[in-house]
LONUMAR-737858 format. One line per 3 residues: their letters; for each residue z, y, x of N, C-alpha, C. Coordinates in pm, whole numbers, plus 32768, in hexadecimal, padded with zeros to 4 digits. Atoms other than C-alpha are relative to their C-alpha. Layout:
<recs>
a	Z,Y,X,Z,Y,X,Z,Y,X ~ ...
</recs>
This chain:
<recs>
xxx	8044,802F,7F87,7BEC,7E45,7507,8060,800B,8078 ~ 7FB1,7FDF,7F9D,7C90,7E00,7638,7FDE,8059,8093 ~ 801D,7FDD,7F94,7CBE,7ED0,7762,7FB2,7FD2,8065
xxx	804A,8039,7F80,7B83,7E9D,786B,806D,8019,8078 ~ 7FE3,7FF9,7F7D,7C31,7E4A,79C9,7FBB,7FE6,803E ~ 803E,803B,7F98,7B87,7E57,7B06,8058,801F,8085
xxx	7F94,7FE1,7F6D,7C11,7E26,7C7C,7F8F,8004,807D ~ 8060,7FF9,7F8B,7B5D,7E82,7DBA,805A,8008,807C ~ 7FC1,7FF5,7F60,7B9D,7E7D,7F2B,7FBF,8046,804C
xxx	8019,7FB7,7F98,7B4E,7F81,8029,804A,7FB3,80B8 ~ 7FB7,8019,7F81,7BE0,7F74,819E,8079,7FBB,8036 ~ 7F94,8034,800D,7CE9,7E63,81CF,8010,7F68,7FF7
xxx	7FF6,8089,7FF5,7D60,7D2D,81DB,7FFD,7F7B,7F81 ~ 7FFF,8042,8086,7D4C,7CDE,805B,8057,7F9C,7FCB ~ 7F75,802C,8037,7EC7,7C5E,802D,8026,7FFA,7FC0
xxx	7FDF,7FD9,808A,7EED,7D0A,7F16,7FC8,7F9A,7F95 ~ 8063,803B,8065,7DFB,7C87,7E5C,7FED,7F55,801F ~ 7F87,8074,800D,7E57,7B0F,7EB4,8073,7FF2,7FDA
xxx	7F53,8004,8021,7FAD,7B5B,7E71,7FEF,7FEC,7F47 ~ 8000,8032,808C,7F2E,7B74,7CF1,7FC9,7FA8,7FF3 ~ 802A,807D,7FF1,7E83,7A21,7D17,806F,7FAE,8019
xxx	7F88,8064,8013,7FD8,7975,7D2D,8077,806F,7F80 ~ 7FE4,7FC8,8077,807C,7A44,7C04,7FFB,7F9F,7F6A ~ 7FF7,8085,802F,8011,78BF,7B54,8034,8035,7F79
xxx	7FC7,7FEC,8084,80E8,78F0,79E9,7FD5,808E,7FF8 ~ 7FF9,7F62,8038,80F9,7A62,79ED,7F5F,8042,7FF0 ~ 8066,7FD4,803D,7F90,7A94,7A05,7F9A,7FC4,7F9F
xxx	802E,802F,806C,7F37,79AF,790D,8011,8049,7F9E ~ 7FB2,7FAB,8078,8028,7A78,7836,7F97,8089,8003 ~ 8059,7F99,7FD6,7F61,7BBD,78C5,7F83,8011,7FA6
xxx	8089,8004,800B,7E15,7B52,7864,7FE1,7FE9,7F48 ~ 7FE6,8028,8097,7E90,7B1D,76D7,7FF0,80A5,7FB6 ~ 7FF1,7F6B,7FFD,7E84,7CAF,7713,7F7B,8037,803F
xxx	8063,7FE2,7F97,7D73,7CF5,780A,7F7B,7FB9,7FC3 ~ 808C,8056,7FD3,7C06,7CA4,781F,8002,8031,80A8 ~ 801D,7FC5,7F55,7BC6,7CB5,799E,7F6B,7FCE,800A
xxx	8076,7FD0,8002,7A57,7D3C,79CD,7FAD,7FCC,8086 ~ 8054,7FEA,7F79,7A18,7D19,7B21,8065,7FF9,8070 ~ 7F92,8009,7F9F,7AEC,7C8B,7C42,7FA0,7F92,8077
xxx	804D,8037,7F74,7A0A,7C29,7DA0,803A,7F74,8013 ~ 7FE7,80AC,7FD9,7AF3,7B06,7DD9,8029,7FD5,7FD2 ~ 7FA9,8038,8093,7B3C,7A84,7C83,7F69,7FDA,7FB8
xxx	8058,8012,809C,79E4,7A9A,7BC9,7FA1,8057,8024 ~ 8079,7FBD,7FB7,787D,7B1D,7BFC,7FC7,8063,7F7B ~ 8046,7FA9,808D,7866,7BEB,7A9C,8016,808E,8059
xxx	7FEE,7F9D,7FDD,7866,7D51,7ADB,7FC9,8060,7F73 ~ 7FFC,7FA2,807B,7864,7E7E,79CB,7FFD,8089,8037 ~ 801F,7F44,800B,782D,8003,79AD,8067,802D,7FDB
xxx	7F80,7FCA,8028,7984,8037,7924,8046,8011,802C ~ 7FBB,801F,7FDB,7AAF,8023,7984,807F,8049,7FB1 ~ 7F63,7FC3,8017,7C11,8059,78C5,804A,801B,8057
xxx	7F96,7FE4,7FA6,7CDB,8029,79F5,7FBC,7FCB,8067 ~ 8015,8049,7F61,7C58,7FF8,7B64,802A,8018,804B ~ 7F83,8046,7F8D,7D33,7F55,7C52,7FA8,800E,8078
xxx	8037,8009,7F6F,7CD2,7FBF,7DC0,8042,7FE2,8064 ~ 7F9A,802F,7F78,7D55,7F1E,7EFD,7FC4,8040,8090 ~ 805C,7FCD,7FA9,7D03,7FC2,8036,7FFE,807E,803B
xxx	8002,7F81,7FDE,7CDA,80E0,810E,7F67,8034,800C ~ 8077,7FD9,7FDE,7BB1,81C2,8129,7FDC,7FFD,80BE ~ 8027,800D,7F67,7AEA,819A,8280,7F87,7FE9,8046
xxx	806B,7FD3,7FE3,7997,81B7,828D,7FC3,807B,7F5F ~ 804D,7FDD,8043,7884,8296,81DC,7FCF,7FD0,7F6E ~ 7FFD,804E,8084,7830,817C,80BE,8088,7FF2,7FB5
xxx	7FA2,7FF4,8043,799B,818F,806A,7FF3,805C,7F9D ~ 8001,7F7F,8079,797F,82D1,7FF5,7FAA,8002,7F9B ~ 8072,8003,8064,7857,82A7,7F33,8039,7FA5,7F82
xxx	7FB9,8062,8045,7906,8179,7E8A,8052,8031,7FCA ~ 7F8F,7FFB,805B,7A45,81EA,7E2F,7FD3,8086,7FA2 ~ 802D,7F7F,8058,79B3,8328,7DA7,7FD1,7FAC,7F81
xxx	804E,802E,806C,78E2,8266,7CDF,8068,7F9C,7F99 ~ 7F62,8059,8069,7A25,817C,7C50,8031,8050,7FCB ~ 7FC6,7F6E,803D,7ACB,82BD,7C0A,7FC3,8024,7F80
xxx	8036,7FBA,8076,79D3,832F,7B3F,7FCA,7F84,7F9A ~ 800B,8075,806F,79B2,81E8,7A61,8072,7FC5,7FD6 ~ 7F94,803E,803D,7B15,81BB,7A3C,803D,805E,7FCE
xxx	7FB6,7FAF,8051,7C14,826C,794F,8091,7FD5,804E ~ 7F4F,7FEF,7FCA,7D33,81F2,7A31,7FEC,7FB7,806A ~ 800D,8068,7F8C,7D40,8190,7B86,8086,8038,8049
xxx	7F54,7FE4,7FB7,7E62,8128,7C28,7FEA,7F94,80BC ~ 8010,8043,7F4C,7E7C,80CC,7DCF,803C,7FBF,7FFD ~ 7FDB,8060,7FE3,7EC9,7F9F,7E1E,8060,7FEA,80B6
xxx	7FC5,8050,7F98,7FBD,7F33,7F6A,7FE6,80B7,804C ~ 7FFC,7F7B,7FA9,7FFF,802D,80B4,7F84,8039,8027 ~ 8060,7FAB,7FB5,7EBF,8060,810E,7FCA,804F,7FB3
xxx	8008,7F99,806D,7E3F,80F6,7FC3,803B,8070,8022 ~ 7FE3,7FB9,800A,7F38,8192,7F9F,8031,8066,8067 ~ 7F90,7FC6,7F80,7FD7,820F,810A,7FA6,8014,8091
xxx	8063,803C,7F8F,7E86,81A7,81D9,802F,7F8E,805D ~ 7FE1,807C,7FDE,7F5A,80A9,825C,8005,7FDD,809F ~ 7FFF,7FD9,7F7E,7F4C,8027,83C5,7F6C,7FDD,8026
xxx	8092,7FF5,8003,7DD5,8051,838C,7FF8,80AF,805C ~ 8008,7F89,7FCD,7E42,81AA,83D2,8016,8037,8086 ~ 7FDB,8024,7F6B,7EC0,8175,8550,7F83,8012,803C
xxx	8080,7FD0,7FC0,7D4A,818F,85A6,7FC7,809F,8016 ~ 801F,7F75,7FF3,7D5B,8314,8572,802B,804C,805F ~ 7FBD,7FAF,7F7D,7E22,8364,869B,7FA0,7FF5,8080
xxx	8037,7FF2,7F8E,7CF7,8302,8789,7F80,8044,7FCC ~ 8097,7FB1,8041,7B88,83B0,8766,7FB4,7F98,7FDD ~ 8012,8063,8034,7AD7,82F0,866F,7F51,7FCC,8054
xxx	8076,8031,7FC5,799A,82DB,875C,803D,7F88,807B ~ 7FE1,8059,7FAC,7A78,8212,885A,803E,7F72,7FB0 ~ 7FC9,8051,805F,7B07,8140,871C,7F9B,7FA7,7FE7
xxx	80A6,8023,7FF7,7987,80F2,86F4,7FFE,7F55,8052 ~ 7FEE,805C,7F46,796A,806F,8860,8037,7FA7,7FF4 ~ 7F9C,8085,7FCB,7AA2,7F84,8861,7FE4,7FA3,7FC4
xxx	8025,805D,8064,7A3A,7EDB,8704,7F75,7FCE,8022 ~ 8062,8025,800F,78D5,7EC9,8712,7F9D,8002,8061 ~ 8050,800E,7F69,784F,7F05,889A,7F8F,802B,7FD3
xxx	8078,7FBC,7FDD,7707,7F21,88D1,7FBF,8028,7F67 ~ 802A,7FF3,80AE,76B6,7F10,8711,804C,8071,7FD8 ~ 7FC2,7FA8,8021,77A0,803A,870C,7FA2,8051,7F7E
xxx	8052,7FB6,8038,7695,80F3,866D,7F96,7FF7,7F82 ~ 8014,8048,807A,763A,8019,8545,8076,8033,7F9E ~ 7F9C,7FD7,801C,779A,806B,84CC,8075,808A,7FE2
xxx	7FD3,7F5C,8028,77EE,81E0,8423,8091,7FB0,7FFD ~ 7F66,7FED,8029,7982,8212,841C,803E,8077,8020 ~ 7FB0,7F89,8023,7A5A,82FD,83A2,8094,7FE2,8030
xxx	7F83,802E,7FD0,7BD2,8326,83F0,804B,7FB3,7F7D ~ 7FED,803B,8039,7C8E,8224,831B,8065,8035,7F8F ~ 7F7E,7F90,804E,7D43,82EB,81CE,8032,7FC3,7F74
xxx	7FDF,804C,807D,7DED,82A3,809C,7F73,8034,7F92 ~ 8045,7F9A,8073,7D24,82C8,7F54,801A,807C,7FE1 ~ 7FFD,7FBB,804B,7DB0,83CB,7EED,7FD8,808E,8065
xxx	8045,7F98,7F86,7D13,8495,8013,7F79,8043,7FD4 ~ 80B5,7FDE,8033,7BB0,8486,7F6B,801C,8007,7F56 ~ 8017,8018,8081,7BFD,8426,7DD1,80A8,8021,7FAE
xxx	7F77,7FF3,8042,7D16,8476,7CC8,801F,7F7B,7FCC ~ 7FDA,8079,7FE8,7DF8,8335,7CE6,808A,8012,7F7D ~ 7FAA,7FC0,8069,7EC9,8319,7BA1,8097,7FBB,8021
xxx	7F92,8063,8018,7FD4,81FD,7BEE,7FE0,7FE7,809C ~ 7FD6,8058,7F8D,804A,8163,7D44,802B,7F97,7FDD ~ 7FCB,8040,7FE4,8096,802C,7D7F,8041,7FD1,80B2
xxx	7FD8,7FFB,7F84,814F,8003,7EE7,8000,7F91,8063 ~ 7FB0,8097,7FE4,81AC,7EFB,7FCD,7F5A,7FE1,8077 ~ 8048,802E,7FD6,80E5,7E4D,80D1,8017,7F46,8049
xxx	801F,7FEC,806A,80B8,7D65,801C,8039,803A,7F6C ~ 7FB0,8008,8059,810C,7DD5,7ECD,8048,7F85,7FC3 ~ 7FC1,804B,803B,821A,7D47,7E32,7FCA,7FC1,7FA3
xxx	802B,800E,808E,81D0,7C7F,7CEC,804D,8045,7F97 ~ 7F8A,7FB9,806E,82FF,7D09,7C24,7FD1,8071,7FD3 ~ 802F,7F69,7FF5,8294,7E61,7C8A,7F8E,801A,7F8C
xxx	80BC,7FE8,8022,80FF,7E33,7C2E,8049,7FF1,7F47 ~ 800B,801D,80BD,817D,7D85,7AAA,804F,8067,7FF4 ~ 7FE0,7F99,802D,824D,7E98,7A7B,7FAE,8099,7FC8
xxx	8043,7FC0,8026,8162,7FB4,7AA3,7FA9,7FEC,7F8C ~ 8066,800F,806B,8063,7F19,79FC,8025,7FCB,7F9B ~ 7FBA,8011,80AF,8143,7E9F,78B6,7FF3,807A,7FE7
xxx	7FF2,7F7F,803C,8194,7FE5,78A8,7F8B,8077,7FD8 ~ 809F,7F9E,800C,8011,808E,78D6,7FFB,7FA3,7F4C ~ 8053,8035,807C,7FB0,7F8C,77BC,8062,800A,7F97
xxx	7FCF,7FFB,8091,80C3,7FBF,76C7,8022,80CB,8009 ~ 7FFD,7F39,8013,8089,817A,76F1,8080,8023,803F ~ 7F9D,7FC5,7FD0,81A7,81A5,77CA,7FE1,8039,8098
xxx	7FEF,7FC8,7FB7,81E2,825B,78DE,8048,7FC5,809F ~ 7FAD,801B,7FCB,824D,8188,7A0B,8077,804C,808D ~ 7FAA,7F99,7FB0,8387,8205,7AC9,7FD7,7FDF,80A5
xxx	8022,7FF7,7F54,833D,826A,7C5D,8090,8008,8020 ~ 7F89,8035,7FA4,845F,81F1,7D2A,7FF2,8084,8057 ~ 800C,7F96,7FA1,84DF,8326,7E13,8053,7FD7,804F
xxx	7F9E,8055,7FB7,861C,827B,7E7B,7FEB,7F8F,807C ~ 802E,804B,7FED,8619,81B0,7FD1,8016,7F78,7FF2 ~ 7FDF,808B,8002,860E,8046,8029,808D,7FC3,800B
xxx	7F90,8018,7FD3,8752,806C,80A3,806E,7FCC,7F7B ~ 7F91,8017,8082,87E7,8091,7F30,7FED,7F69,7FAD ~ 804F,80A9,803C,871A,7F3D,7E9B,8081,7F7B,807E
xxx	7FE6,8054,7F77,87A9,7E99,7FFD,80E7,7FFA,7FDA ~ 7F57,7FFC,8011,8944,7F0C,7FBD,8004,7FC9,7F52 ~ 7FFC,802D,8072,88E1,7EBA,7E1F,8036,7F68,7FED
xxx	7FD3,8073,7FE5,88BE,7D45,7EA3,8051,7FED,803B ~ 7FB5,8034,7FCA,89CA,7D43,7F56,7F9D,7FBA,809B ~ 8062,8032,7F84,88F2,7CF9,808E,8059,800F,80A9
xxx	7FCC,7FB8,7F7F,89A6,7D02,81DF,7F7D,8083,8045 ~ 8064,7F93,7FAD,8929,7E21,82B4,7FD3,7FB4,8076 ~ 804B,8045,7F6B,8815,7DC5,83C8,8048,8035,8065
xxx	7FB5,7F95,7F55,8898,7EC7,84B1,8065,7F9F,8038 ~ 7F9A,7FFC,8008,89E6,7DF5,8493,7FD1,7F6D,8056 ~ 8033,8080,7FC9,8911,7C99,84FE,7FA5,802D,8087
xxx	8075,7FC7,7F80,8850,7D76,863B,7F95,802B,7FF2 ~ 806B,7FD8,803E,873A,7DB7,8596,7FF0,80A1,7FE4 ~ 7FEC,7F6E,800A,86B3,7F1A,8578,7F96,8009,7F6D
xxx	802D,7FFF,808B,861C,7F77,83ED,7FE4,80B3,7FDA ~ 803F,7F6D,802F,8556,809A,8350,802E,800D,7F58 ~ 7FF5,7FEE,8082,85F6,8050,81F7,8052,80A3,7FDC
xxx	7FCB,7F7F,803B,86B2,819C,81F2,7FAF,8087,7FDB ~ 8055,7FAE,8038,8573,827D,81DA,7F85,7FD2,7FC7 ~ 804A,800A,8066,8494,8193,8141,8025,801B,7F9E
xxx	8000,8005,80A2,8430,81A9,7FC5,801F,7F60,7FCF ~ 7FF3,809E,801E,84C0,808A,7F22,7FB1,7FC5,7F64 ~ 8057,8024,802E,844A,7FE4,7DF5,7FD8,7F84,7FFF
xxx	801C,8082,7FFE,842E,7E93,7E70,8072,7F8F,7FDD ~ 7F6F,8055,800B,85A7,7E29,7E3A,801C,7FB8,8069 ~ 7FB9,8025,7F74,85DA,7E0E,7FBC,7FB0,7F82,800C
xxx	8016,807A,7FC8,8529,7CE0,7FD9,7FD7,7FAE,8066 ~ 800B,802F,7F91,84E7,7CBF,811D,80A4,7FCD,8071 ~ 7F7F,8034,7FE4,866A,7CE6,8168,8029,7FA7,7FBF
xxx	7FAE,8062,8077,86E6,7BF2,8056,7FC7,7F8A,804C ~ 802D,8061,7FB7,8633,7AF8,8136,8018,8008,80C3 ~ 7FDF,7F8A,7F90,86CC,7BAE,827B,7FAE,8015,804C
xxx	8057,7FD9,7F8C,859E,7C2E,8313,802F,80BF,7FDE ~ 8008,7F5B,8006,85A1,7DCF,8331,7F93,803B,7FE3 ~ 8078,7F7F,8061,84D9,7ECC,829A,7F93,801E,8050
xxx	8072,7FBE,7FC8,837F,7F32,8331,7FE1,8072,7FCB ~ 8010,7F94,8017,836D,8033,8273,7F5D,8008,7FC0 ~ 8094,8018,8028,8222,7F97,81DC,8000,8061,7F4E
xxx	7FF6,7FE1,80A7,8278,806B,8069,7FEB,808B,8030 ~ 8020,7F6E,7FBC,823A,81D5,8152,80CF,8042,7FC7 ~ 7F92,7FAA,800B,8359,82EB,813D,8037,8030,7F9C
xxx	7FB7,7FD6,806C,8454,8354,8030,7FC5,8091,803A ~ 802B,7F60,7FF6,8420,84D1,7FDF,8076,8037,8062 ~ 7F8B,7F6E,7FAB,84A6,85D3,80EE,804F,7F8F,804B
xxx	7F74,8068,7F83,8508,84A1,81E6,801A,805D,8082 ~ 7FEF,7FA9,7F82,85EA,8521,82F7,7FCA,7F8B,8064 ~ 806C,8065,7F80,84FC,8468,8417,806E,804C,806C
xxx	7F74,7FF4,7F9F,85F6,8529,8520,8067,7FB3,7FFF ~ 7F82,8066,7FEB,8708,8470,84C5,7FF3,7F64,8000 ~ 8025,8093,7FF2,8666,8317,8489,7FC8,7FE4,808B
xxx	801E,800D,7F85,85D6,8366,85CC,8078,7FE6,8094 ~ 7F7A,8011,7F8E,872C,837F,8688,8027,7F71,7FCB ~ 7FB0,80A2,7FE0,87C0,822D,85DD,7FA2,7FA8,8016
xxx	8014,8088,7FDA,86B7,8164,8642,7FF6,8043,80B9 ~ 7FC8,8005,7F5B,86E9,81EE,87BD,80A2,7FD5,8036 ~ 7F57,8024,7FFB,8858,81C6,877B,7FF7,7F88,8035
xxx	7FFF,8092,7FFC,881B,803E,874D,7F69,8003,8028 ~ 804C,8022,7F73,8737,8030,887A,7F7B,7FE4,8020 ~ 8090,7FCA,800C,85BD,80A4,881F,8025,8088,804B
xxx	800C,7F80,7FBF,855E,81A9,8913,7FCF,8050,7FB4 ~ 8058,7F9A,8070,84D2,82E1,8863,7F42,7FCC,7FE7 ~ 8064,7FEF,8036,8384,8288,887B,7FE1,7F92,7FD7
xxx	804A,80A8,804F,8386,8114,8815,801A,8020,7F7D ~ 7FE5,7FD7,8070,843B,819A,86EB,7FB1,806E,7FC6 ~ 8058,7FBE,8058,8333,8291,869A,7F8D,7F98,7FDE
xxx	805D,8083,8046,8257,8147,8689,8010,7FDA,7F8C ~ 7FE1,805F,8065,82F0,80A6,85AC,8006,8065,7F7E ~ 7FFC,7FD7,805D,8313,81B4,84C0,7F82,8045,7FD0
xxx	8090,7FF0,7FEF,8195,8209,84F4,7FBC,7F72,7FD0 ~ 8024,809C,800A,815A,808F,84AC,7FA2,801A,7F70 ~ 8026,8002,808F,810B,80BF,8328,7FEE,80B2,7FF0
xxx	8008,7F65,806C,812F,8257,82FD,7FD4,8081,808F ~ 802E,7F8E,7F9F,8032,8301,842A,7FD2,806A,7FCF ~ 8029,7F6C,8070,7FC5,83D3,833D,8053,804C,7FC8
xxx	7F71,7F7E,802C,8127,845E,82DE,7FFF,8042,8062 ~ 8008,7F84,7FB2,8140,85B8,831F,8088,8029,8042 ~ 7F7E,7FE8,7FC2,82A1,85A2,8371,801E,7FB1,8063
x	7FEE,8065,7F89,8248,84C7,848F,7FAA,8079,805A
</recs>
């Protein structure tokens, strides 16, 4: 029998989960492997099971929690989908003001129809077995893990940053075109691909382990971010890192 898949969406812009809607050949190939159970914007079946459920999304109200708890406990493997899953994303930028004035700005005078919580990764509330990164995830990335879930392997977590994927290709350096880039303490994983097309790193994949943020903090003041625009930008995707 084949593995039940299901995919859900929490808090977010649901990128991810388009992004496997153009995947065209490869998820044909996929689905020769898969049954997929239950996917909101694919198909209106829904099931009690779940082999593997794919979540996109950050937690951020009260029904979240109730929800993902409840996925948790009907799946035997759940893996986060994109930054906000996994990183809260820049869903998470809403936690730096008080969430009763967060209320206010969104929803005015209906404020009060509308429970919210501060915006967190899964793995804040549920045990999250697999990441996938990226905002959006890559495709390379996503078939990788999941070849590897469905043939009993173990897929490898990237610790190395963007920077090494970025000098692999042979990529000129942004710095070198004016541009200022977070690839040296992101997590890479994506095979640079935002440089290989010369844009610079956002830093949408969150932080390699034990990033020095001091020193990434001086070269982007070096090349002419004041300190605190440059704590933006590295707050952009990872407000919830504790080394911020």
């Amino acid at each position: 029998m084949k593995p039940k898949v299901a995919v859900f969406d929490f808090t977010g812009c649901e990128g991810c989960e388009l992004n496997k809607l153009n995947f065209e050949d490869e998820l044909l190939a996929l689905l020769e492997h898969i049954d997929i159970v239950e996917w909101r914007e694919a198909m209106d079946d829904k099931s009690d099971h779940y082999t593997i459920a794919i979540v996109e999304g950050s937690i951020s109200t009260p029904d979240c929690v109730e929800r993902i708890h409840d996925i948790r406990n009907r799946s035997e493997i759940l893996i986060a989908l994109g930054a906000c899953a996994v990183q809260g994303g820049m869903n998470a930028m809403k936690n730096q003001y008080p969430l009763e004035q967060v209320r206010e700005e969104v929803y005015g005078c209906h404020k009060d129809l509308f429970p919210t919580l501060p915006a967190l990764p899964l793995s804040r509330y549920v045990r999250v077995d697999y990441e996938v990164r990226g905002c959006p995830m890559t495709k390379n990335e996503f078939l990788k893990i999941l070849t590897s879930i469905l043939m009993g392997k173990k897929p490898i977590k990237p610790t190395h940053a963007v920077c090494v994927e970025c000098k692999l290709n042979e990529n000129e350096c942004v710095y070198d075109k004016g541009m200022v880039c977070l690839g040296p303490i992101t997590r890479g994983g994506c095979d640079s691909l935002c440089t290989n097309f010369g844009q610079y790193c956002t830093g949408c994949r969150g932080l390699v382990d034990e990033p020095d943020v001091e020193a990434m903090l001086a070269i982007l003041n070096r090349h002419g971010l004041s300190i605190v625009e440059a704590k933006k930008r590295l707050e952009l995707f990872n407000y919830e890192n504790q080394a911020l």
